[in-house]
C-alpha positions as CSV (number, residue, x, y, z in Angstrom):
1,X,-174.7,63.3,-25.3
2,X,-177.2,66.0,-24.2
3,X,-175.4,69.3,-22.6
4,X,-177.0,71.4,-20.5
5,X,-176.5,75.1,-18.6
6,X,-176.1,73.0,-15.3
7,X,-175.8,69.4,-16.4
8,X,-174.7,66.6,-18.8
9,X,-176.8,63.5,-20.3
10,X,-175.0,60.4,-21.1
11,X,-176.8,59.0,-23.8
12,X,-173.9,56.1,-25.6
13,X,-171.5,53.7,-24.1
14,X,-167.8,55.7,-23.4
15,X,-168.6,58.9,-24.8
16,X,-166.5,61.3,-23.3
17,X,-167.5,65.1,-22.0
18,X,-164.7,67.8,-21.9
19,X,-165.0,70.4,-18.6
20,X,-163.2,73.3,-18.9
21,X,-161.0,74.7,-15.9
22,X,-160.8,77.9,-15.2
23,X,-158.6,78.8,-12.4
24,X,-156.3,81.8,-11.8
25,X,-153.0,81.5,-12.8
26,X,-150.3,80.3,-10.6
27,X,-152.6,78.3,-8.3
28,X,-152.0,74.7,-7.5
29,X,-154.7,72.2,-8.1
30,X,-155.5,70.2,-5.1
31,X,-158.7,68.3,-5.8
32,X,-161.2,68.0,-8.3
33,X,-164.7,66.6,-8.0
34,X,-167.6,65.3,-10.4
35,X,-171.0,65.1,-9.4
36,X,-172.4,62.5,-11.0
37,X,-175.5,60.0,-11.0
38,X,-175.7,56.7,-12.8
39,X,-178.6,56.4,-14.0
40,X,-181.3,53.5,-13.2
41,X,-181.9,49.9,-14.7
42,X,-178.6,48.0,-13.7
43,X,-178.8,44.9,-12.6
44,X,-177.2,43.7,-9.5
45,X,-173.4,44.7,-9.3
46,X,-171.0,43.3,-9.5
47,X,-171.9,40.4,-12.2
48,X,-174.5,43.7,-13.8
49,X,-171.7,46.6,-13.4
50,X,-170.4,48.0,-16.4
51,X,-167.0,49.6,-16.9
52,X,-167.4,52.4,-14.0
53,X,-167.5,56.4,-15.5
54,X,-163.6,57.5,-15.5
55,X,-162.3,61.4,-14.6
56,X,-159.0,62.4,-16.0
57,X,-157.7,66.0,-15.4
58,X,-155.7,67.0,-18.3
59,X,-153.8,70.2,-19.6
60,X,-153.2,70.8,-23.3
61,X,-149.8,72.8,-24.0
62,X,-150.0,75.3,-27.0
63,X,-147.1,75.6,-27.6
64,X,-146.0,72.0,-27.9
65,X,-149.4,70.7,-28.8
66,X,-148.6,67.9,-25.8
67,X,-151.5,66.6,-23.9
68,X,-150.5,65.6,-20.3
69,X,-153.0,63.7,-17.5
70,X,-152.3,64.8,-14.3
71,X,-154.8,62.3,-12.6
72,X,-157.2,59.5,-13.2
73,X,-160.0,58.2,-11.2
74,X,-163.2,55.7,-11.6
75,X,-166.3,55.7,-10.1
76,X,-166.2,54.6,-6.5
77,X,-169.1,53.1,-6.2
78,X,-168.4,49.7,-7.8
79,X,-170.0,47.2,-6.2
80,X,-173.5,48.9,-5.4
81,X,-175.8,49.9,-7.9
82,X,-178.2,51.3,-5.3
83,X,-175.3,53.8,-4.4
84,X,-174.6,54.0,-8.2
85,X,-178.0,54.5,-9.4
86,X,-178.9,56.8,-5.8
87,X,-181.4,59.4,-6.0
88,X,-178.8,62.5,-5.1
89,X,-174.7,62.6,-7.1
90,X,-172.2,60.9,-5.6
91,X,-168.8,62.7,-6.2
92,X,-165.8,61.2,-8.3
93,X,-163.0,62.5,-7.0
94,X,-159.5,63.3,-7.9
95,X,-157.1,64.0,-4.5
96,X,-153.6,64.5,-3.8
97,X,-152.8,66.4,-7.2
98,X,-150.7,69.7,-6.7
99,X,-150.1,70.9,-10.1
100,X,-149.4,74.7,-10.7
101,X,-151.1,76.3,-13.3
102,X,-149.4,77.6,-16.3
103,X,-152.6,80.1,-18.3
104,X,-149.9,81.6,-20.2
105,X,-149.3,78.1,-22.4
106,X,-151.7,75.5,-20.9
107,X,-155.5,75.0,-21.4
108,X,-156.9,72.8,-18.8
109,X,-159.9,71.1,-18.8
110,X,-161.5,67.4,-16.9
111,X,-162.7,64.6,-19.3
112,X,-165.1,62.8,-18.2
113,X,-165.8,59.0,-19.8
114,X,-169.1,57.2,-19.8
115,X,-169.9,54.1,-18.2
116,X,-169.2,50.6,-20.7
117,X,-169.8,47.6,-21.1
118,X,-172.5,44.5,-21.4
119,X,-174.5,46.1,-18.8
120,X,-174.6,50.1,-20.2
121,X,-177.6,52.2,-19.2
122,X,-178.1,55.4,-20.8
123,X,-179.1,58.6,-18.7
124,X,-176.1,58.8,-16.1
125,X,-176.1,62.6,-15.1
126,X,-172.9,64.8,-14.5
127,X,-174.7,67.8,-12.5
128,X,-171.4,69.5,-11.9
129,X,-168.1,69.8,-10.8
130,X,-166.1,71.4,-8.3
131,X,-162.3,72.4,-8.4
132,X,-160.0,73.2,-4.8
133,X,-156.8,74.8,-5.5
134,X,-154.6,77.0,-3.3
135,X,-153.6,80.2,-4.5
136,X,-150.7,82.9,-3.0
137,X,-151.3,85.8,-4.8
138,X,-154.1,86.0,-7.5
139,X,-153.7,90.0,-9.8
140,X,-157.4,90.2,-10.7
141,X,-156.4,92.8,-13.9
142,X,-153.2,90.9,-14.8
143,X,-150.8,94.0,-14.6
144,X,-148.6,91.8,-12.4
């Protein structure tokens, strides 16, 4: 894989790309969206789509060393490579989570996983990501 300041290269079949989250503490995570951009050469989907780019949202807990998923999505855009392969991202997107944030114990962080299969192309492009979360009170120097 090739990382960037603003983007990430896929360059081999389901490697996988760690995002960190940052997002005050306390909040609740409502949505999380990956840009991303397949990149060109597929043949016709379905019979030339590979295994479709997956986002998981996890938190690792330091104090138990436990790794919890707290959503999973594909690629929506099975069945087209034109709107696979398109000139601009398309967003994967994670929806109806509404996890609270623990900083204090939890590191959180999306991993995203390459397209698979018979049918890989190298070059799909994560240009970024985007996290929504709701927040009540937010302490900017953390003196409580």
């Amino acid at each position: 894989p090739t990382a960037g300041a603003f983007k990430y290269i896929n360059t081999s079949s389901g490697v996988e790309c760690l995002l960190p989250v940052a997002v005050p503490d306390g909040a609740a995570i409502r949505e999380v969206k990956v840009y991303f951009q397949g990149a060109s050469g597929h043949a016709a989907f379905p019979g030339g789509q590979p295994t479709m780019p997956i986002v998981n949202l996890l938190h690792y807990d330091i104090t138990t060393g436990a790794l919890t998923s707290l959503g999973t999505q594909s690629d929506p855009t099975t069945g087209s490579a034109g709107a696979y392969e398109n000139t601009t991202p398309h967003a994967i997107t994670l929806t109806g989570l509404n996890h609270t944030v623990r900083r204090d114990v939890r590191r959180y962080f999306v991993e995203f996983t390459a397209e698979t299969g018979a049918n890989f192309q190298s070059g799909g492009v994560i240009h970024g990501m985007s996290v929504s979360y709701d927040v009540t009170y937010y302490d900017e120097h953390g003196t409580g």
